[in-house]
Each structure stands twice: as C-alpha cells, then as structure tokens.
SEVOLUM-299502 format. One record per residue: residue in three letters; x, y, z of N, C-alpha, C in turn. Coordinates in steps of 0.05 Angstrom, whole numbers, padded with zeros to 5 digits, always signed. Each point is the difference from the previous one (the first is absolute). Example, Ala and Ser with C-alpha at 12.3 -4.5 7.8 and 13.67 -1.06 7.14 Angstrom:
BEGIN
ALA+00264-00114+00156-00018+00024+00000+00018+00024+00000 SER-00007+00021-00014+00016+00024+00001-00015+00022+00014 
end
This chain:
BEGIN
UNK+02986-01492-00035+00014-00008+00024+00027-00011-00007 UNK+00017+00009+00016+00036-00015+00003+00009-00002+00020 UNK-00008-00009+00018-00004-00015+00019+00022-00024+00005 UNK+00025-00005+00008+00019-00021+00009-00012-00023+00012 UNK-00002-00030-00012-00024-00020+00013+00028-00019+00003 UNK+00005-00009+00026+00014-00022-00007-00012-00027-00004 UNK+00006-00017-00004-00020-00032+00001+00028-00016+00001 UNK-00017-00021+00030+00022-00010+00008-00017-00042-00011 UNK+00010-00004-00014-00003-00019-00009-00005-00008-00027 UNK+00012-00014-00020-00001-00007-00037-00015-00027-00001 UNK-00019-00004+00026-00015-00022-00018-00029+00016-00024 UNK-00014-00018+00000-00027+00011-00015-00017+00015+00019 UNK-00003+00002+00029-00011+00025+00013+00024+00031-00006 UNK+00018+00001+00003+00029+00014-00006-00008+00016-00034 UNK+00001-00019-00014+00003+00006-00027-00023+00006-00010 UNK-00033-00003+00002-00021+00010-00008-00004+00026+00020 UNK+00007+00008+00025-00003+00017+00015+00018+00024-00017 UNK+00028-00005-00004+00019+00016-00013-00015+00014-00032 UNK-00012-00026-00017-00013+00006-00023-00023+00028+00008 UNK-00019-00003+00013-00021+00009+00002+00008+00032+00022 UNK+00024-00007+00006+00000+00033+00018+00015+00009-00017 UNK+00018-00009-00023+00018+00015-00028-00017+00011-00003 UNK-00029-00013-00021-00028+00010-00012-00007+00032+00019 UNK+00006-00006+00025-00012+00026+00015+00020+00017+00003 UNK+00019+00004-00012+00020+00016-00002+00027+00003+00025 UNK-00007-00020+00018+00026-00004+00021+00019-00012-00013 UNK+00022+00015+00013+00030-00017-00015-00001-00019+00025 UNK+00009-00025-00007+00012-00019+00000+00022-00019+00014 UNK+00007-00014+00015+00023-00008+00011-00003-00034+00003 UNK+00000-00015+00001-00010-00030+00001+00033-00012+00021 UNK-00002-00003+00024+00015-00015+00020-00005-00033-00007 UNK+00015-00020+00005+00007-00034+00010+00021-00001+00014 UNK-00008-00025+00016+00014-00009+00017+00016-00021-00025 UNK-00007-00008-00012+00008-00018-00018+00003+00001-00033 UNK+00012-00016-00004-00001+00007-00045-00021-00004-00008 UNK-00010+00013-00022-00027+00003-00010-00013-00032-00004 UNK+00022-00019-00012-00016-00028-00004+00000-00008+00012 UNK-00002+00011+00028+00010-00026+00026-00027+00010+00018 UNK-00005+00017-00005-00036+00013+00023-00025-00022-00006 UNK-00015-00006+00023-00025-00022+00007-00006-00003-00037 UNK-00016+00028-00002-00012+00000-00022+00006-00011-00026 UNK+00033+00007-00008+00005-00024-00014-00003-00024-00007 UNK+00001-00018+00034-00005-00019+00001-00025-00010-00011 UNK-00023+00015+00000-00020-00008+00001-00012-00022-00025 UNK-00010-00007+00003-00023-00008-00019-00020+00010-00005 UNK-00002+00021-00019-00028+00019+00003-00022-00006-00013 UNK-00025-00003+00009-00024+00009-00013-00019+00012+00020 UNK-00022+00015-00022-00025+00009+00015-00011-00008+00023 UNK-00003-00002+00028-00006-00011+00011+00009-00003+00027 UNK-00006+00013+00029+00003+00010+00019+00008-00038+00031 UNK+00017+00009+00005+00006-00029+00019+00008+00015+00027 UNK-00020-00005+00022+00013+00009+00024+00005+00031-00006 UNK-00018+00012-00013-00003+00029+00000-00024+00013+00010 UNK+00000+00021+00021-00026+00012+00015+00000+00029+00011 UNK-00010+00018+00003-00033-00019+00002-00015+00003-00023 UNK-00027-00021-00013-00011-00009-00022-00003+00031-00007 UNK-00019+00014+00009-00014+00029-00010+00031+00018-00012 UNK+00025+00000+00007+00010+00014-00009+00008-00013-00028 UNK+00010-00030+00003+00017-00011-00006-00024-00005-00031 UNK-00021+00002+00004-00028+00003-00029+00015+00027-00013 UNK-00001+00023+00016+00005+00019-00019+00027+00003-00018 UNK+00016-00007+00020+00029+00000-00017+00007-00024-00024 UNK-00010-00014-00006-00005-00030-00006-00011+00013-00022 UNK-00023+00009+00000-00019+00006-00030+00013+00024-00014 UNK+00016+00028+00018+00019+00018-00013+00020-00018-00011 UNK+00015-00024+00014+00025-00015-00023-00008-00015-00007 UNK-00018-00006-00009-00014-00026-00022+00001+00015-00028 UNK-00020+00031+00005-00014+00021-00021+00032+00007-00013 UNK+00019+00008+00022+00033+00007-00006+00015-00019-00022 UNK-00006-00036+00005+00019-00015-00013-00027-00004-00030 UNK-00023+00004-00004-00013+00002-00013+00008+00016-00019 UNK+00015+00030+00004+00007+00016-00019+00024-00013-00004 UNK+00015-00009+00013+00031-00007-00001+00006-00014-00025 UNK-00020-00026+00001+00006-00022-00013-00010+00007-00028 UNK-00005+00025-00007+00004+00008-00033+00025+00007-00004 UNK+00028-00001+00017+00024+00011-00007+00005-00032+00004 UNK+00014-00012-00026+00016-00026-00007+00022+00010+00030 UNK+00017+00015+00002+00021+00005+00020-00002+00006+00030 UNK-00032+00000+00002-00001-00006+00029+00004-00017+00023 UNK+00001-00017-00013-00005-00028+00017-00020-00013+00009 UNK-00026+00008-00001-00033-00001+00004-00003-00010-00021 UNK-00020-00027+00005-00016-00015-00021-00017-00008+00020 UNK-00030-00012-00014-00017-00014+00011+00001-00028-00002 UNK-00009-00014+00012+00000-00034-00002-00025-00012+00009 UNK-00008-00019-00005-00024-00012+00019+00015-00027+00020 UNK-00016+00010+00028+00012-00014+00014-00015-00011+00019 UNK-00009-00020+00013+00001-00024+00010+00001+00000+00041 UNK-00024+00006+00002+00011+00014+00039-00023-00038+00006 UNK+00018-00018+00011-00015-00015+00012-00002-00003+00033 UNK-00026+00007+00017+00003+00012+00021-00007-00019+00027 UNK+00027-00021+00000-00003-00020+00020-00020+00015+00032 UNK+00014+00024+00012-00017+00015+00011-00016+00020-00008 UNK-00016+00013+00013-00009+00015-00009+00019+00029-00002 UNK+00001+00006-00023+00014+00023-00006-00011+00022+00009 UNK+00012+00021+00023-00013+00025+00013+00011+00021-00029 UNK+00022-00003-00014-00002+00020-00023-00016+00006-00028 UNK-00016-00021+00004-00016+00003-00026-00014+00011-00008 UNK-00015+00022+00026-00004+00025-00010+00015+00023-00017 UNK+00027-00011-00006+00004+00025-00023-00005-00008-00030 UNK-00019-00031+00002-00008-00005-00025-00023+00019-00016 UNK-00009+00014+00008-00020+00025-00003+00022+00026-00012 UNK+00021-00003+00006+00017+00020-00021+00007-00010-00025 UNK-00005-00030-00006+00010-00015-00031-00029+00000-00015 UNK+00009+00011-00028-00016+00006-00021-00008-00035-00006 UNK+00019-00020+00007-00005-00032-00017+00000-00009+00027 UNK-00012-00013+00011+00001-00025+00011-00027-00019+00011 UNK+00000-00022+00004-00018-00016+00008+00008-00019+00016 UNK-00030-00016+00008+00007-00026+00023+00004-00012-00019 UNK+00015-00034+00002-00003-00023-00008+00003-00020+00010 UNK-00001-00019-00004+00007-00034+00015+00006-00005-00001 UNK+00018-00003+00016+00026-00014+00017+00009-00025-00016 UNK-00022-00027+00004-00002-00017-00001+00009-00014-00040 UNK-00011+00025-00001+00016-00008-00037+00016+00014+00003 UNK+00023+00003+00011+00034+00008+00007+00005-00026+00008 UNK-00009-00005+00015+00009-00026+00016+00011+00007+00027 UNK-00018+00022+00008+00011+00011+00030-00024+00007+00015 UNK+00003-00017+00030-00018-00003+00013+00003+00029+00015 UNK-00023+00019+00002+00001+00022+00019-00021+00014+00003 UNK+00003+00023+00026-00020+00016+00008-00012+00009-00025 UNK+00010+00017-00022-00016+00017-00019+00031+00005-00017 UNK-00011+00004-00030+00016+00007-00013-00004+00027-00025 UNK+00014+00006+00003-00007+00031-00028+00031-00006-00027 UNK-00014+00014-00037+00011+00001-00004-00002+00034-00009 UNK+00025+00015+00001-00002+00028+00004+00023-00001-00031 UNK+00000+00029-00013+00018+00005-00020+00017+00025+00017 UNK+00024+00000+00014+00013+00012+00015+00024+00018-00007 UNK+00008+00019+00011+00021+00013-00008+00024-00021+00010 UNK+00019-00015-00014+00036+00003+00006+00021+00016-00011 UNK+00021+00003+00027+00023+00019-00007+00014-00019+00001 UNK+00017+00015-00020+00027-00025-00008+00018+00017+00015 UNK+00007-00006+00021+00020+00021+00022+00018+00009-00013 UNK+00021-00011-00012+00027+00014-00011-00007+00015-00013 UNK-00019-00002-00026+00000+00019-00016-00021+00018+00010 UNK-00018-00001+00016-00016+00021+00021+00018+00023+00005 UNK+00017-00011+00024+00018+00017+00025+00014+00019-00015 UNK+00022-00014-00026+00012+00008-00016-00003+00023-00015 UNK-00034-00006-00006-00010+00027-00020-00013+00014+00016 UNK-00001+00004+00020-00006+00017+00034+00026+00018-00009 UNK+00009-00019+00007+00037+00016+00013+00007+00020-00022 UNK-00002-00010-00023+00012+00005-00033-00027+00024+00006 UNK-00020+00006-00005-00017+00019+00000+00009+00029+00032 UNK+00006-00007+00009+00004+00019+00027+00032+00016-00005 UNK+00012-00013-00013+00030-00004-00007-00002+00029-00016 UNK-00018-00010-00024-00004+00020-00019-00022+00031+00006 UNK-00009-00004+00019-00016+00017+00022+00021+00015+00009 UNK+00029-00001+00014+00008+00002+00006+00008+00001+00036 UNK-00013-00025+00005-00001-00015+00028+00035-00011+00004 UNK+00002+00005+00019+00032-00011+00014-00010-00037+00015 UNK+00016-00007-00004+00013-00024+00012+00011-00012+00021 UNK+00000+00005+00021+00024+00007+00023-00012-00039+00016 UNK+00036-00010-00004+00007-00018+00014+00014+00002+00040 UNK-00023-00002+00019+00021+00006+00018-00023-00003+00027 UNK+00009-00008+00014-00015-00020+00023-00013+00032+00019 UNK-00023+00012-00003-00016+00021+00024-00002-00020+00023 UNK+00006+00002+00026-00015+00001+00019-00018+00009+00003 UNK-00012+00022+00001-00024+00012+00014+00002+00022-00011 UNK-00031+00016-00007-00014+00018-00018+00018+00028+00007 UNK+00003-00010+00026+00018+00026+00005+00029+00010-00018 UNK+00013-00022-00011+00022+00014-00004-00006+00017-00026 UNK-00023-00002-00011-00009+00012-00025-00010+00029+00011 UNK+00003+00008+00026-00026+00022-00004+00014+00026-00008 UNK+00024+00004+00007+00023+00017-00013-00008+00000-00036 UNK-00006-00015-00010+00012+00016-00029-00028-00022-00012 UNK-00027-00002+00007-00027-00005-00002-00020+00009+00006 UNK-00018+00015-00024-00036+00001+00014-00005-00017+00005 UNK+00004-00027-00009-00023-00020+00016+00023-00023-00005 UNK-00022-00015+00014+00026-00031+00002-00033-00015-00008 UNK+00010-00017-00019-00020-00021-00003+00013-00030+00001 UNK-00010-00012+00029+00010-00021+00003-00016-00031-00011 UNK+00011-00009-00022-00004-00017-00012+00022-00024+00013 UNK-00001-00011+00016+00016-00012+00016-00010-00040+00000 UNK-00020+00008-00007-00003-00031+00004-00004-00024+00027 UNK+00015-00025+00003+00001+00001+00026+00021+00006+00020 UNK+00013+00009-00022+00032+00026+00018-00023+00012+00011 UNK-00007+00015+00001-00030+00020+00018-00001+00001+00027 UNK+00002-00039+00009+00007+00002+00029+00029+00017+00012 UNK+00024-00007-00021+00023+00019+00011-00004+00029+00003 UNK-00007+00004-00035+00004+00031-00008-00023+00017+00016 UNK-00020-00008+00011-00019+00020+00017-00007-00018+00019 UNK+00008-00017+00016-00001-00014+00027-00026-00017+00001 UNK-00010-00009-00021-00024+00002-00006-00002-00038+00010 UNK-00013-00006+00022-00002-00026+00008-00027-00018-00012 UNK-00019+00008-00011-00005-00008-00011+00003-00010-00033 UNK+00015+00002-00015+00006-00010-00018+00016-00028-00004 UNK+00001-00015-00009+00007-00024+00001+00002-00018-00031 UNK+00033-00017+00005-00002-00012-00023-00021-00022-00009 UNK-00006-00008-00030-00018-00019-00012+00024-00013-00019 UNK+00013-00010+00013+00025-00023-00026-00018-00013-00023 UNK+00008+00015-00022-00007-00021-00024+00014-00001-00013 UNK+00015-00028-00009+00019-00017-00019-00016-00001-00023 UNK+00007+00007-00029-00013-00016-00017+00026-00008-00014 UNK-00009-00022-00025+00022-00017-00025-00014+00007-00020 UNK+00024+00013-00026-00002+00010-00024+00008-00016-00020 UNK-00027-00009-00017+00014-00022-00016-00006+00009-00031 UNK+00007-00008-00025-00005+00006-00023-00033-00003-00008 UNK-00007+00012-00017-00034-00001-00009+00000-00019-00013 UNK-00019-00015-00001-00010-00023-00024-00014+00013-00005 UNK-00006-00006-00035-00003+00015-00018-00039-00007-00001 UNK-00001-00018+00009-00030-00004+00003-00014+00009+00028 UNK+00012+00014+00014-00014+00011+00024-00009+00025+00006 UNK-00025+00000+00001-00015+00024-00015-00006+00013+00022 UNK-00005+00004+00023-00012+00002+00026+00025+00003+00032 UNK-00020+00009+00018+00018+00002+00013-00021-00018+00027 UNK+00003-00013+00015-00015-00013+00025+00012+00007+00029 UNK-00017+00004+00015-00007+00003+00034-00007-00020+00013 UNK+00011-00017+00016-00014-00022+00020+00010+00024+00030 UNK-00038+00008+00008+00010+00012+00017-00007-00002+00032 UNK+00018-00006+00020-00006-00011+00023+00005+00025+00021 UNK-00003-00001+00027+00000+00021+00011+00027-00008+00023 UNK+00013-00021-00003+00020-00009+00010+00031+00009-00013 UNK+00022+00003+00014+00022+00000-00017+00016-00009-00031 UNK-00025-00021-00002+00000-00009-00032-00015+00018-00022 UNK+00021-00010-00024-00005+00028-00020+00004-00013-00029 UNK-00014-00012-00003+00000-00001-00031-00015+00007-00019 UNK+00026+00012-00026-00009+00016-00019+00022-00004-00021 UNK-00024-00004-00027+00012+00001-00022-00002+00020-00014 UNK+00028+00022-00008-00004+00026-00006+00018+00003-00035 UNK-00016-00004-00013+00022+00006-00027+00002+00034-00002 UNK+00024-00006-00010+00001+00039-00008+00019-00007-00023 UNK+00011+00019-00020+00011-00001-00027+00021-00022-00006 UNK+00010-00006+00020+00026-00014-00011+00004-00022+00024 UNK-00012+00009+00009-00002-00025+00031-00023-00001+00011 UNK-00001-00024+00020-00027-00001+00021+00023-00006+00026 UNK-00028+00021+00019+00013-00003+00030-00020-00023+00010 UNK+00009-00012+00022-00012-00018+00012+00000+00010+00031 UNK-00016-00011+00008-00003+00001+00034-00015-00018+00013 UNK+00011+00005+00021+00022+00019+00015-00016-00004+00040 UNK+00017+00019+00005-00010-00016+00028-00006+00042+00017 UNK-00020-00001+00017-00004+00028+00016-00001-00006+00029 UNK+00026-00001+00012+00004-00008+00022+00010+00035+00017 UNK-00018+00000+00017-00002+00024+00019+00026-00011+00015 UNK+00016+00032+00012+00011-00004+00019+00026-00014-00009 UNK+00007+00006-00025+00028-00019-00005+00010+00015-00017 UNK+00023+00003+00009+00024+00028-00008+00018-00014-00022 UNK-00002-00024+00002+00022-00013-00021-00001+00001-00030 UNK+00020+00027-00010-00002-00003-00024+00012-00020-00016 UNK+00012-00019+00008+00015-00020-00020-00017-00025-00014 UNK+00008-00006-00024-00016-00012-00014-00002-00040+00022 UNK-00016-00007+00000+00000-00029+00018-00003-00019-00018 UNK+00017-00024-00013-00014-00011-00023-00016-00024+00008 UNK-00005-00009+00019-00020-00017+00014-00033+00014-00012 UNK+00004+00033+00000-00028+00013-00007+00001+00001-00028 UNK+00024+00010-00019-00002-00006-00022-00022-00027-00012 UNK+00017-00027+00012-00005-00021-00003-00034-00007+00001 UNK-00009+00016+00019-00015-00004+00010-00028+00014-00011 UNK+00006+00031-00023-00017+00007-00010+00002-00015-00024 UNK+00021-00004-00018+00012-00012-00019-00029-00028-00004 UNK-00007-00015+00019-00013-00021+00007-00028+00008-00002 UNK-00007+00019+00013-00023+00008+00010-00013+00008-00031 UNK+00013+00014-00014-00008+00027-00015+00002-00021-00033 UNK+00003-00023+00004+00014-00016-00025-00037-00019+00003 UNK-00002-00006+00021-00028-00007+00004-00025+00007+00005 UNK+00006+00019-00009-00026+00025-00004+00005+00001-00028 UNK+00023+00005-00018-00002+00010-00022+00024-00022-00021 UNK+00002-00017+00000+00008-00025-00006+00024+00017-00027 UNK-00011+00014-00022+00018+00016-00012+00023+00006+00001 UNK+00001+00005+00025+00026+00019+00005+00024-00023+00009 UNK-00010-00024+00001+00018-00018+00014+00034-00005-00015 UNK-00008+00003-00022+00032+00007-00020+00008+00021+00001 UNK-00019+00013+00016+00018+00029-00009+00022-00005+00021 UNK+00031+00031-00018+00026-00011+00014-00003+00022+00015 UNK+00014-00002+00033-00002+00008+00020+00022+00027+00001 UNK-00006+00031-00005+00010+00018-00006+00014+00016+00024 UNK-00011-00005+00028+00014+00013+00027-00029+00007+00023 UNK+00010+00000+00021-00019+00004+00013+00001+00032+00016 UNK-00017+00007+00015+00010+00029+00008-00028-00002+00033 UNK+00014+00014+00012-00010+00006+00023-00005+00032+00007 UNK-00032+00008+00009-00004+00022+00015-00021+00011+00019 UNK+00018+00016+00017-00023-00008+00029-00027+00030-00010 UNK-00015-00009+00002-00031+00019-00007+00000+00015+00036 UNK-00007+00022-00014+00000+00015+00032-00035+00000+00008 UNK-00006-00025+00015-00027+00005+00015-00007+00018+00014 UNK-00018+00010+00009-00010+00012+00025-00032-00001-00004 UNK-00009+00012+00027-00033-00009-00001-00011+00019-00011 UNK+00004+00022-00014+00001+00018-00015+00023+00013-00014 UNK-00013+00006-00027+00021+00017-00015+00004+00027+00021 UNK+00019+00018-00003+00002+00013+00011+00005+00031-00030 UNK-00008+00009+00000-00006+00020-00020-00011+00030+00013 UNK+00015+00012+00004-00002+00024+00015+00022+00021+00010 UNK-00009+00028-00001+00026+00027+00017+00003-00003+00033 UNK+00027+00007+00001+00009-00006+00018+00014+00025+00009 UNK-00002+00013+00021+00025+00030-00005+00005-00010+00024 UNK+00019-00011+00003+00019-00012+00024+00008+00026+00022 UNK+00003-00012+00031+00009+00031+00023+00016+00019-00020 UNK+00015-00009-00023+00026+00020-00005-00020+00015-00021 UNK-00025-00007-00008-00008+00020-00019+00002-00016-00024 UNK+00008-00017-00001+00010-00012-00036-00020-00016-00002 UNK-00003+00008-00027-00031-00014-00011+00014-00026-00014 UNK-00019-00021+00014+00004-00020-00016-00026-00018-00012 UNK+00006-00009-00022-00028-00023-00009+00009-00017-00005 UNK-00016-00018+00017+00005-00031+00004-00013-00015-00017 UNK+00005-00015-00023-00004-00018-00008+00011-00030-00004 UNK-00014-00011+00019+00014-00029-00011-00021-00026+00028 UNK+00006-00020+00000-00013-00016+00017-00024-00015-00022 UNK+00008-00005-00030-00023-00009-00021+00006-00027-00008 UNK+00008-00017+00028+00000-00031-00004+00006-00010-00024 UNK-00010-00015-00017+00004-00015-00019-00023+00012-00027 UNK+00002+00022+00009-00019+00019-00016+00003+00027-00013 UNK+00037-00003-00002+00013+00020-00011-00012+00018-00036 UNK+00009-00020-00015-00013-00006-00024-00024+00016-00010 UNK-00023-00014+00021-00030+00001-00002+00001+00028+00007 UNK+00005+00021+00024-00005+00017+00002+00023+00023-00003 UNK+00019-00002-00017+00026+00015+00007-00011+00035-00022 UNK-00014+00001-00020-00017+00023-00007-00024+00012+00017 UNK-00009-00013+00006-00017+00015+00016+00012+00011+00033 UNK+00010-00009+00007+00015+00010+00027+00022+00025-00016 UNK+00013-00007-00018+00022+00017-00015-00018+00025-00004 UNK-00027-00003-00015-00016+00034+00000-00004+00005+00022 UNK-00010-00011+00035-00003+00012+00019+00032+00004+00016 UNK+00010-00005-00013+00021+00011+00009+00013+00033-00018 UNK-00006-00006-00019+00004+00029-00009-00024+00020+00006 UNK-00013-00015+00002-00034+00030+00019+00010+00014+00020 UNK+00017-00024+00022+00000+00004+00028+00018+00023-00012 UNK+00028-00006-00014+00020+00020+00002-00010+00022-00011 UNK-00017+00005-00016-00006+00017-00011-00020+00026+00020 UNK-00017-00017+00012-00007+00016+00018+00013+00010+00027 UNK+00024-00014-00004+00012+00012+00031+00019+00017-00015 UNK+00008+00000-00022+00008+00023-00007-00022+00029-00006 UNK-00014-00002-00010-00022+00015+00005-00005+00019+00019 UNK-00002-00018+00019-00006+00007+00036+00022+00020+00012 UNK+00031-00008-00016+00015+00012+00019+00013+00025-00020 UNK-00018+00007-00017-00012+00028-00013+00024-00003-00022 UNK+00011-00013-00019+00015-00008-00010+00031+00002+00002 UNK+00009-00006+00031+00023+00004-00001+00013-00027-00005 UNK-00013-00013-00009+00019-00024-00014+00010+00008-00033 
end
C-alpha cells in the first residue's frame, strides 16, 4: 500500500498513529496547529495508567496492547520507557483499577503503614515515559521513515481531501473545532517540575475523584508533580496560586522532594469526552476520515493500542476500495 494519510495532530495519539501506518506502508504527512514542544502531550506527566478515559471494555484492550508495547520499549536505553514501582493511594474508590489485570507486578497494601488514611491502596511496578525524550525519539524515528512535518493551523478535514486518502484526525480537544464535535471538552491540568532527589525511588497517586490531583512522578532527570483536572477550563496559562498549591500538597505526601529546586511549571488541557472516539468516517463529500482522539487523561496508557486500530481501520478501507489508494 501507498496510500497519502494525512494526520492532523503531533501529540502521542498523532505520532504512534503516524509510526504504526509507516509500518503499513502509507506515506505520511503529520499537520499542528502548534510547535512540536508546545502540544497537550508534552505537557504531560506520563505513566501507565488511564484517568477519565472510556469506555472500560475498550479502554482494557488498548491499555494491555501499550503496556505489552512499552514492555518491549524499555529494552532500548533511548526510548524513554522505564518501569518504576508506584504507589496508587485510593481516597475514593478508583473506577480504573481494572487495568490492574494488564500489570505483570502488582499488589494491595496498607495504607496505614504509608501514613495515609484511605479507601484501598495498591503497589503496582508500572510503565513511565519520560516525555521529551519519548516524543523526541517518535519524531527522530518517523523523520528517518521518512514522515513530513507540516506546521500550519487545518480547519476542517476538508481542506485535506484534494491531495489525501485519508485524513486521520488526531486533534485532541481542538476536535470540538476541527469536526464540530460538541462533545469533547477541556480537563486543565497544571503540573510543577522540580529536580530528582537522589533517594526517591518511586512514584505515588493520592487519588480522588474531585478536581484534585496529586502525584509524585519521577522520570530521569526530573519529577513532575500534580496537578489539578479541572473540566471545562480552557485556560492554558500557568496560575501560581496552583503551582503553590501542588508544591504543598505533593511535599506532604512525599516529604523528599521538599528541597528539591523548582524547575518550571507547564499547563495542558486533556481532551475528555464520554467516550473515546476511534472510528471511519466518509463524510457527505466522500472523504474518509478516522477519528481518533477524546482519550481524557489516558493518552499515554492507550496511545499503541488505538495507534494499531487505527492502522487496521486504514488498512481495510483501503482494501475495500479495491486498492486505489
């Protein structure tokens, strides 16, 4: 197959979608509205582990495909994938802990020798991505694939259908603009990036079902902290009242980190919806499009396994339309 795919978005739905339809022999095109370090995903704080992502039955399968994915990963020193053991203490009851049945390590333990009063607690050995050097060796691998780059604001799937077989909209919660799509909606989360102490082995979850978000996330050269998941709030600017405020939170859960020096904070809005949305689309004009995106705070956790059903889908709609792609 050579097949013209555009993909309109460079976060980690964007960039594992792009990887996995190279593999299937479509050339390539990767659209932003924005510079590559400046997309949600960057922002993130990543590990294993699904937030405000649905529904459960899909969100199991794709979850255990990028677990098994960063499993192979994390034998390349240059991927950015390592495992950690980490720490989920579950003030409420956690509706995602069903994807603890995809981790090879984990168990319950008690709370109470933490020194944290709660519903139930697990400790799991989990995949983290160290984002920069993740995205980076995404980009740097597609680059050498021979994937394009293209900086420049799409409106709508349409202006692609001229010089595209398919449009794969990796849009995020742009989604509401770029396909009118009213259900999708922002999840603001702020986190603060501070230096590692050299004794902090672990990464911890205090997890509530309210706009509060704290998490202690080490990755190579820094730990992220968090952070706040406030629906419905478009504001990307950093607030330092919230800084201040995880800074506090995240220092008393994990007392460690309290010297550590305060490296920058970063803001990005998670595109909710009450479902992922993962599916073909051949719009009145005929133009096929596949929608991926609407994976809440659950980018991370499932961005391989949606990335292979997204190269199935294209694959069989090229198929179908007797290979004139």
């Amino acid at each position: 197959m050579s097949g013209k795919v555009a993909i309109v978005g460079q976060g980690v739905m964007g960039l594992t979608s792009a990887v996995r339809l190279r593999e299937s022999g479509f050339r390539v095109t990767l659209f932003s509205r924005e510079p590559f370090g400046q997309t949600t995903s960057m922002a993130a704080g990543a590990y294993w582990g699904p937030h405000k992502t649905y529904p459960a039955e899909r969100v199991l399968d794709w979850a255990k495909t990028t677990y098994d994915e960063y499993s192979r990963q994390r034998r390349d020193p240059q991927s950015g994938v390592h495992f950690e053991p980490h720490l989920r203490f579950c003030v409420d009851p956690d509706d995602n802990a069903f994807v603890l049945q995809c981790v090879d390590d984990w168990e319950r333990i008690d709370a109470e020798q933490y020194g944290v009063s709660c519903h139930e607690a697990f400790r799991a050995i989990l995949p983290v991505i160290d984002v920069p050097v993740f995205m980076r060796n995404l980009k740097r691998r597609l680059e050498e694939a021979h994937a394009d780059f293209v900086l420049d604001e799409i409106e709508s799937p349409g202006e692609l259908a001229c010089d595209y077989d398919l449009v794969v909209n990796c849009t995020g919660v742009w989604a509401r603009h770029f396909v009118e799509d009213d259900e999708v909606f922002p999840i603001r989360g702020q986190v603060v990036r501070v230096t590692r102490p050299a004794e902090l082995g672990c990464s911890t979850r205090i997890y509530l079902k309210d706009d509060r978000l704290t998490l202690i996330l080490p990755r190579s050269n820094d730990v992220i902290l968090g952070g706040t998941s406030q629906e419905n709030d478009w504001d990307r600017g950093v607030r330092s009242s919230e800084s201040e405020n995880i800074l506090k939170q995240c220092t008393e859960v994990v007392p460690d980190i309290r010297e550590a020096e305060v490296l920058g904070a970063a803001v990005g809005l998670r595109p909710g919806r009450r479902a992922v949305r993962l599916e073909l689309e051949i719009t009145d004009a005929g133009q096929a499009v596949i929608h991926n995106y609407g994976h809440g705070g659950g980018g991370y956790t499932v961005a391989w396994g949606c990335a292979d059903e997204v190269a199935a889908i294209a694959r069989r709609y090229c198929a179908a339309a007797d290979n004139s792609c």
